[in-house]
Structure formats: structure tokens, C-alpha cells
RODO-2510 file (C-alpha; in nm, 4 decimals, decimal comma):
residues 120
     n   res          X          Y          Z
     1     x     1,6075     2,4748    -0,3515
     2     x     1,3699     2,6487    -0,0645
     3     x     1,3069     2,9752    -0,0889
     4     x     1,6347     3,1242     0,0812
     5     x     1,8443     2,9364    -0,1764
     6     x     1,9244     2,6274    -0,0026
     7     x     1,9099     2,2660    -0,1043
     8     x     1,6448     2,0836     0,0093
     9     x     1,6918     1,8192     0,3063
    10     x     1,5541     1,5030     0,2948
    11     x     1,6002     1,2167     0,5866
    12     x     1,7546     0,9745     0,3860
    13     x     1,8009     0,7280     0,6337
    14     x     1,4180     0,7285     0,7100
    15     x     1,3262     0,6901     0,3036
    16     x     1,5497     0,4180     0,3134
    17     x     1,3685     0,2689     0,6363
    18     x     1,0526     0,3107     0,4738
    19     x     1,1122     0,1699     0,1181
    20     x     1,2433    -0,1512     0,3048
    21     x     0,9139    -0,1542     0,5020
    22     x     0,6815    -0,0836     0,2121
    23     x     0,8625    -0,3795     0,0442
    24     x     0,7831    -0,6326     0,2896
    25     x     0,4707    -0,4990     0,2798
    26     x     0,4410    -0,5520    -0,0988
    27     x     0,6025    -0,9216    -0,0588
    28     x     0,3203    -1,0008     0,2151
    29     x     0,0449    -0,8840     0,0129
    30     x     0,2264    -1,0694    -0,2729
    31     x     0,2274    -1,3960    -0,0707
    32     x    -0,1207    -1,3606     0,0456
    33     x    -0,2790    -1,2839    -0,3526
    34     x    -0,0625    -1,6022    -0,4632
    35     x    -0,1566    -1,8463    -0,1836
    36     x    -0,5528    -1,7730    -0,2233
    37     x    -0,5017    -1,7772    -0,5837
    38     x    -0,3898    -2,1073    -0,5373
    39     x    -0,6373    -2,2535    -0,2803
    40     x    -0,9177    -2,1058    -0,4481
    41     x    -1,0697    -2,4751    -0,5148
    42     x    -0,8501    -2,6308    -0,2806
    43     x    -1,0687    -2,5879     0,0501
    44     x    -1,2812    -2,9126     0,0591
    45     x    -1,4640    -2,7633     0,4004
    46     x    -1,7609    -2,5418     0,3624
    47     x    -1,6788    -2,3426     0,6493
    48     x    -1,4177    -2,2005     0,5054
    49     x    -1,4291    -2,1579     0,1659
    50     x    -1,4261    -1,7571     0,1678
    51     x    -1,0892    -1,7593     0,3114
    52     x    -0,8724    -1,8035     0,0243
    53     x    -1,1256    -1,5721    -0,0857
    54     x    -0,9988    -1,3031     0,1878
    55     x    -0,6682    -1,3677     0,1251
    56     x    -0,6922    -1,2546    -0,2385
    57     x    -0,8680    -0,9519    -0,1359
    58     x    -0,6712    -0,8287     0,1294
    59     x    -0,2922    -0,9171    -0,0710
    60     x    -0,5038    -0,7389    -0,3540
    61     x    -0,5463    -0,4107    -0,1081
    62     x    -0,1575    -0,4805     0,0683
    63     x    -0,0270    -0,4470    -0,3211
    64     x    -0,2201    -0,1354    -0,4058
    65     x    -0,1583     0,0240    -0,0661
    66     x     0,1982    -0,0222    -0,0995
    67     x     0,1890     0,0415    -0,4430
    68     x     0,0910     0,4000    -0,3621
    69     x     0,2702     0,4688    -0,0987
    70     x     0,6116     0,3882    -0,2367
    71     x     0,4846     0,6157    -0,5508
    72     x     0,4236     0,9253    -0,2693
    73     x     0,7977     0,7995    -0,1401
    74     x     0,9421     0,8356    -0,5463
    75     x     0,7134     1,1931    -0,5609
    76     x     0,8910     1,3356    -0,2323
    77     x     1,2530     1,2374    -0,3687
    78     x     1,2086     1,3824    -0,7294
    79     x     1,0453     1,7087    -0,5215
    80     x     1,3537     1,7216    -0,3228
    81     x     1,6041     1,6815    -0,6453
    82     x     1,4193     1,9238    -0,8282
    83     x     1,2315     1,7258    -1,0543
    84     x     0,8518     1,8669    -0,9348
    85     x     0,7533     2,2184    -0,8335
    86     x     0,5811     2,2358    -0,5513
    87     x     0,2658     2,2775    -0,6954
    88     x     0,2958     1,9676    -0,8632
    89     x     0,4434     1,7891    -0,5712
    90     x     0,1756     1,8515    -0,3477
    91     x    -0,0921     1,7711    -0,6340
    92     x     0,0518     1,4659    -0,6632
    93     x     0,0765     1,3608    -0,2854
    94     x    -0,2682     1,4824    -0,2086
    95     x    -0,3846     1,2667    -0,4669
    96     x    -0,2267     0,9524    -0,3207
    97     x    -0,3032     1,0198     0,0305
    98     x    -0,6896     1,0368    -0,0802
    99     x    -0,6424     0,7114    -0,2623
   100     x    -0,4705     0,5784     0,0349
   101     x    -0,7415     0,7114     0,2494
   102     x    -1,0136     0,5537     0,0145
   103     x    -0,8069     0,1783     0,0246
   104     x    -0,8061     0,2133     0,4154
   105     x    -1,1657     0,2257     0,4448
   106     x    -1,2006    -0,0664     0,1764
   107     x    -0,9363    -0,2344     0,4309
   108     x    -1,1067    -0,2211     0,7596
   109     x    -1,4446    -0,3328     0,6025
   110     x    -1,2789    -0,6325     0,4477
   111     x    -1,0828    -0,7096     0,7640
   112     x    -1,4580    -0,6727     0,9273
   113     x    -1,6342    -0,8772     0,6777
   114     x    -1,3895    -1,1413     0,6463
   115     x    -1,3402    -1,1649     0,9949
   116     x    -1,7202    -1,2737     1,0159
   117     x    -1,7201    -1,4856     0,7482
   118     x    -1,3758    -1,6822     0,8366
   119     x    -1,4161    -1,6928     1,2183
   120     x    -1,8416    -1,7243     1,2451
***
């Protein structure tokens, strides 16, 4: 309930919309962790040994990213059925989005990186 008394609204065709994107997120990052885990010893040229490499770094980041952001989707729904306070809602959120924010910056310096090392 808000403060006049009323249920709280969420979009529940955007959560839906969302949890289907952050799932083909997580089965991308998924795909990307197994297939380097794979090839690790598998790439016979020199040039390109660090990219199975990248790929198990950057699935490793896809999982944890979406990972976290379906957990700030779960928070917002149990907030909205009156499972959290507010308090504890926005704890919670605030602490994913700074983890979030924290896995984006690991993300563009390993898209930087391993753009060097796979296409230099």
C-alpha cells in the first residue's frame, strides 16, 4: 500500500518483458562461459589464444550482471506485494545498482582489453 491506502502498481507487462530479456541475457553469457571453457586448449594459433580466454570472462560478467539484475527485478515485486518496507527495498536496490555499476566498469575494460588482445 502507498501512503493514501492504495495498492501498489506495478507494470506487469514490462517485468515480464524484462525477465524474458535478462534471460537471454543469462543464456548468452551461459553460452559464451561454456564455449571458452571448452576451447580453452583447443586454439592451436598463437594469435588467438586469449580469446576463449575473453569469452570466459565476459559470459562470467553477462551471468553476474544478469544475475543481479533479475534479483533488483524479484526485490521490486516482493516491494510491491508487501513483502519489503521501503526502507529495505531501497537498501536492497541501491545495493545492486552499485554492484551493477561496479560490473559495468569491469565490462567496458574487458571489452577494451580483449578487444586489443583478440583483434591486434
Amino acid at each position: 500500500m502507498d501512503e493514501d491506502g492504495n495498492p501498489k502498481k506495478i507494470n506487469t507487462a514490462q517485468f515480464v518483458q524484462r525477465f524474458i530479456f535478462l534471460l537471454l541475457i543469462l543464456a548468452i553469457g551461459i553460452a559464451m562461459f561454456v564455449i571458452g571453457v571448452l576451447n580453452l586448449d583447443n586454439c592451436g594459433n598463437d594469435d588467438m589464444r586469449l580469446v576463449p580466454v575473453y569469452l570466459v570472462g565476459a559470459g562470467a560478467l553477462n551471468i553476474l550482471s544478469a544475475i543481479l539484475q533479475l534479483l533488483a527485478i524479484f526485490t521490486v515485486l516482493c516491494w510491491a506485494r508487501n513483502c519489503l518496507s521501503d526502507t529495505s527495498m531501497a537498501i536492497e536496490v541501491g545495493m545492486v545498482s552499485w554492484f551493477m555499476g561496479i560490473i559495468a566498469v569491469f565490462t567496458v575494460i574487458f571489452f577494451v582489453f580483449g578487444s586489443i588482445f583478440v583483434f591486434l
